[in-house]
TORDO-799038 format. One record per residue (C-alpha): residue number from 1; z, y, x. Coordinates in pm, 1 decimal, padded with zeros to 6 digits. Each point is the difference from the previous one (the first is absolute). Example, Ala and Ser with C-alpha at 12.3 -4.5 7.8 and 13.67 -1.06 7.14 Angstrom:
BEGIN
     n         pz         py         px
     1    00780.0   -00450.0    01230.0
     2   -00066.0    00344.0    00137.0
***
This chain:
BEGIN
     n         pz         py         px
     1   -00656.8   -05823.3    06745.3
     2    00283.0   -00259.4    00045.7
     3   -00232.3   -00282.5   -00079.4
     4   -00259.6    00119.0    00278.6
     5    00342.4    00046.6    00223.0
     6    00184.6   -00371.7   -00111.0
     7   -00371.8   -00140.2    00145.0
     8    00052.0    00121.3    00352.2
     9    00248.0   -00138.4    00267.5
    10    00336.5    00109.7    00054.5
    11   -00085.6    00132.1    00304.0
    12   -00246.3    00247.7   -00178.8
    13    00273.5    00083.3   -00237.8
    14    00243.8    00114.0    00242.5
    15   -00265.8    00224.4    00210.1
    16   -00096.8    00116.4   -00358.5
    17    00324.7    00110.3   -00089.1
    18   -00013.4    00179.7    00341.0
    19   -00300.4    00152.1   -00046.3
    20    00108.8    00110.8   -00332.4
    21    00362.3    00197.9    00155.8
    22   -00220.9    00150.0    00281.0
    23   -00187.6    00208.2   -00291.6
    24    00313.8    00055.3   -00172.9
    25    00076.0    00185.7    00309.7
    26    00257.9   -00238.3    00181.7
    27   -00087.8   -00030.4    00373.6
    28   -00319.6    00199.7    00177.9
    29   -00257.0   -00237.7    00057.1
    30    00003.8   -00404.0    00023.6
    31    00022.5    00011.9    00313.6
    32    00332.8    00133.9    00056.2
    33    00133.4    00050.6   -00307.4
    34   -00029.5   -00423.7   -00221.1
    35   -00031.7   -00296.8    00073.5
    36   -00002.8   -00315.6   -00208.1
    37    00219.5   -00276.7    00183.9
    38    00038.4   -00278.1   -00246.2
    39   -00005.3   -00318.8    00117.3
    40    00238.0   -00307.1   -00041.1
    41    00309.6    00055.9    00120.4
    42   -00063.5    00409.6   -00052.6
    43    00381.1    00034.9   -00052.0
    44   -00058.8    00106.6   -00358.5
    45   -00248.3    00308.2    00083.9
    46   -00371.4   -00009.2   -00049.9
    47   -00073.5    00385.7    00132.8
    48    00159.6    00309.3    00192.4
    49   -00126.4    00340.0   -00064.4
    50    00133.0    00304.1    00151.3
    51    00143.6    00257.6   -00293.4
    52   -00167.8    00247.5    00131.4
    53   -00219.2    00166.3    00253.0
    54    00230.3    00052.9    00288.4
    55    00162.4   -00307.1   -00073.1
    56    00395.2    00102.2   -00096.2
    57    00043.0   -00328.5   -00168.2
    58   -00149.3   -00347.8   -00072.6
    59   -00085.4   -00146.6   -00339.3
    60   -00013.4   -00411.7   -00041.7
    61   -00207.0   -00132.4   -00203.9
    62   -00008.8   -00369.8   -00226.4
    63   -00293.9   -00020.6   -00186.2
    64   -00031.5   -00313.6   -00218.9
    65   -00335.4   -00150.6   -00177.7
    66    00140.2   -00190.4   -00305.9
    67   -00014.0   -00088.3   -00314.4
    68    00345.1   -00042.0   -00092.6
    69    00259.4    00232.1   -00088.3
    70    00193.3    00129.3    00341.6
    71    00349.3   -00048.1   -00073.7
    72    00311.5    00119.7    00168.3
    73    00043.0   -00288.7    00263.1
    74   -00342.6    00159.4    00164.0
    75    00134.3    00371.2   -00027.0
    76    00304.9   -00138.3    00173.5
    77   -00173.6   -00203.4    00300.8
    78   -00187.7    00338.0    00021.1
    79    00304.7    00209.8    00017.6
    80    00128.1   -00219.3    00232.8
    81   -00292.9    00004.0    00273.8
    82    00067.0    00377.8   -00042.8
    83    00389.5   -00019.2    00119.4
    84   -00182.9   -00235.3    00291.7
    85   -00209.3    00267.6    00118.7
    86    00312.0    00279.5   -00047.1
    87   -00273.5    00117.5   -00277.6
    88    00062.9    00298.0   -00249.5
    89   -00322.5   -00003.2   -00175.3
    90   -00187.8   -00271.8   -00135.1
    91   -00345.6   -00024.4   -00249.0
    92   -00024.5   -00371.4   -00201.4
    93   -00384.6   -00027.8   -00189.9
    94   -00127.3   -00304.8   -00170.0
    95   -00247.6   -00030.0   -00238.5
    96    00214.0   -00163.4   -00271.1
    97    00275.4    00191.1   -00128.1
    98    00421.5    00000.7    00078.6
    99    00301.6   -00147.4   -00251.1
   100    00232.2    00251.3   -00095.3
   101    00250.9   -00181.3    00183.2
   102   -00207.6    00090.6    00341.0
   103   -00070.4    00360.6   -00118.1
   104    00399.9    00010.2   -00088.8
   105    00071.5   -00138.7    00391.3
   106   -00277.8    00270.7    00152.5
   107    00211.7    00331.5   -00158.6
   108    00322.0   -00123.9    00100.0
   109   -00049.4   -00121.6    00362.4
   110    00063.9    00285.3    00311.3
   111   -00335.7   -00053.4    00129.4
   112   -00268.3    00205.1   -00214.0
   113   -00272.9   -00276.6   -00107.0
   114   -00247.3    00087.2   -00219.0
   115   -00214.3   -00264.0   -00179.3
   116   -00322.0    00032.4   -00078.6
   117   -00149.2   -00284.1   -00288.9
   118   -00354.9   -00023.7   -00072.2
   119   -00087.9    00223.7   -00288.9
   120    00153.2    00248.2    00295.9
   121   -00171.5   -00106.7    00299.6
   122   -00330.2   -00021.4   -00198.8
   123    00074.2    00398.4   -00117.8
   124    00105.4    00113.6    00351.1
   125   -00291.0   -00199.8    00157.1
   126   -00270.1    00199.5   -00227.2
   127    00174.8    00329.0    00021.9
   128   -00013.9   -00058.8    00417.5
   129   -00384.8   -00104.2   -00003.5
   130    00128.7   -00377.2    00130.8
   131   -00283.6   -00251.8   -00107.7
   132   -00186.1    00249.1   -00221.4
   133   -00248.9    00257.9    00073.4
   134   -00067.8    00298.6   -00147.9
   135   -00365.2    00009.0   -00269.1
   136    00039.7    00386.7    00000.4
   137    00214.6    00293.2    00058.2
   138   -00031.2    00358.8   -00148.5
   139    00188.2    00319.6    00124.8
   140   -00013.9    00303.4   -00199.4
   141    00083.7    00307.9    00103.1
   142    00101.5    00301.3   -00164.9
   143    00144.3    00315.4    00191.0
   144    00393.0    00000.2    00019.4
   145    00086.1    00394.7   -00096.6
   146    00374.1   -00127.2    00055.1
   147   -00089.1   -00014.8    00356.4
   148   -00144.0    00334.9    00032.9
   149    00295.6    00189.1   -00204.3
   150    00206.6    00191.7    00242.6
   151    00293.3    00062.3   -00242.8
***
């Protein structure tokens, strides 16, 4: 999975890891709910998705395709882009992994970031049906008596 995703663009990254919140849940639809803005000069945020359906609050996003550890000077830059936007919330996926040092810096800081590595993204991508599709599906059904006690 993160070999197919480390041969795509960046740009296809970030609307992946939009594609991949909107079936966690986060936002409504594409439309009005993600949107993948990364671009040079992105301030530090590749993606906005809306936390929920109605919109209460806004989640940024920094998603990062690398091979290298992401240390704590990334987690920071991150953290920072959040004060920026007057952020709260804030999801950082790569397809490498995080230093203890940056895992250390995410549970201390105010803002709630929560980072996402590669063995993770891969997981949550399959468990979402992102870049996979389904050979077969069974449902078997057995009556629930539970439901039909009156006690």
């Amino acid at each position: 999975m993160i070999k197919n995703i480390k041969n795509c663009s960046p740009e296809f990254f970030e609307k992946l890891v939009v594609d991949l919140l909107l079936n966690m849940g986060y936002g409504g639809s594409r439309k009005d709910a993600g949107e993948a803005i990364g671009k040079s000069n992105d301030g530090g945020i590749d993606g906005i998705i809306n936390e929920d359906k109605l919109g209460l609050d806004t989640i940024y996003i920094q998603a990062k395709r690398w091979e290298n550890t992401v240390s704590r000077p990334e987690i920071q830059k991150f953290a920072g882009a959040l004060q920026g936007q007057k952020a709260k919330k804030g999801v950082f996926l790569t397809t490498s992994n995080f230093s203890k040092g940056a895992l250390e810096y995410a549970s201390i800081i105010d803002s709630k970031v929560v980072l996402i590595d590669g063995n993770r993204l891969a997981q949550l991508m399959i468990d979402h049906d992102i870049g996979v599709s389904k050979q077969k599906s069974y449902d078997i059904k057995k009556i629930d008596s539970d439901y039909f006690s009156e006690e």
